[in-house]
FILO-456785 format. One record per residue (C-alpha): residue in one letter; x, y, z; residue number from 1. Coordinates in nm, 3 decimals. Layout:
<rs>
   res         u         v         w     n
     A         X         Y         Z   NUM
...
</rs>
This chain:
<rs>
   res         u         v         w     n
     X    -0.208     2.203    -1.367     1
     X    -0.012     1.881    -1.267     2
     X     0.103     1.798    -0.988     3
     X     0.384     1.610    -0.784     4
     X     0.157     1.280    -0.740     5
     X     0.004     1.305    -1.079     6
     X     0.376     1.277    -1.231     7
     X     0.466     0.987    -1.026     8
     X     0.502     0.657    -1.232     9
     X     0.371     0.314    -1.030    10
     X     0.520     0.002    -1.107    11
     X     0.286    -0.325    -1.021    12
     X     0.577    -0.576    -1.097    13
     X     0.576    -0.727    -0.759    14
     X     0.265    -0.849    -0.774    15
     X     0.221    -0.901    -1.152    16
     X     0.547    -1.100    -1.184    17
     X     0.533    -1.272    -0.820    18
     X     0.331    -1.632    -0.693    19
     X     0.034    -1.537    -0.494    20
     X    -0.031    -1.748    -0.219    21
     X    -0.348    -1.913    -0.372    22
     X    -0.510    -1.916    -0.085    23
     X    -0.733    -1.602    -0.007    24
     X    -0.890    -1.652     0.332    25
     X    -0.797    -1.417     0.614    26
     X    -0.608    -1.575     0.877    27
     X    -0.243    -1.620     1.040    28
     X    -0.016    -1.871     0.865    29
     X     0.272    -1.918     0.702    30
     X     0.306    -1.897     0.310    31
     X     0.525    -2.132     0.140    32
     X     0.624    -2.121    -0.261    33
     X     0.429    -1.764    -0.270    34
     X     0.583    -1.391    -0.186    35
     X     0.269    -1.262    -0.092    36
     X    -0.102    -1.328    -0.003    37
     X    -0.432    -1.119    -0.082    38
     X    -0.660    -1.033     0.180    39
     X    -0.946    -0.793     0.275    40
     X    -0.887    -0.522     0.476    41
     X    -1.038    -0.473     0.833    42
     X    -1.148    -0.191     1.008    43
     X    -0.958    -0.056     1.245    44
     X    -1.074     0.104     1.621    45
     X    -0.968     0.379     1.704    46
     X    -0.959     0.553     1.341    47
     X    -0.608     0.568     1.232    48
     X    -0.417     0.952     1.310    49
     X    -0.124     1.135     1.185    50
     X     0.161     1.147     1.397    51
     X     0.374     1.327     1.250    52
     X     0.435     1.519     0.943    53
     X     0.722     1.699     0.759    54
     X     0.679     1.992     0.588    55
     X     0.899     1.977     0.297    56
     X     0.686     1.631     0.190    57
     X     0.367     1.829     0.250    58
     X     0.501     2.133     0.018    59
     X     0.598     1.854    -0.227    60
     X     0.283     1.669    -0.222    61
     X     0.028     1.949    -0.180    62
     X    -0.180     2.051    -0.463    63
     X    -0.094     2.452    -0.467    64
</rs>
């Protein structure tokens, strides 16, 4: 059985059809001639937590 999310359709064309900022290491500064940069992700402390939720996206999402 499908589902909401498995029906959803992802589009990539921002960053396939973009500049990338060629430079890839991890720090602030501004990015000319590119609309966006890659970088690795960091862990964050405390562990992220839901604030908030509303239930008619939870019934749409959920799996049953």
């Amino acid at each position: 059985m499908s589902t909401f999310l498995d029906n959803l359709k992802f589009s990539n064309r921002f960053v396939e059809q973009l500049p990338a900022n060629p430079v890839t290491d991890n720090y602030c500064r501004q990015v000319e001639s590119a609309y966006l940069s890659y970088v690795e992700p960091t862990q964050v402390s405390p562990p992220p937590q839901t604030l908030a939720t509303f239930s008619e996206i939870l019934e749409t999402i959920s799996d049953d």
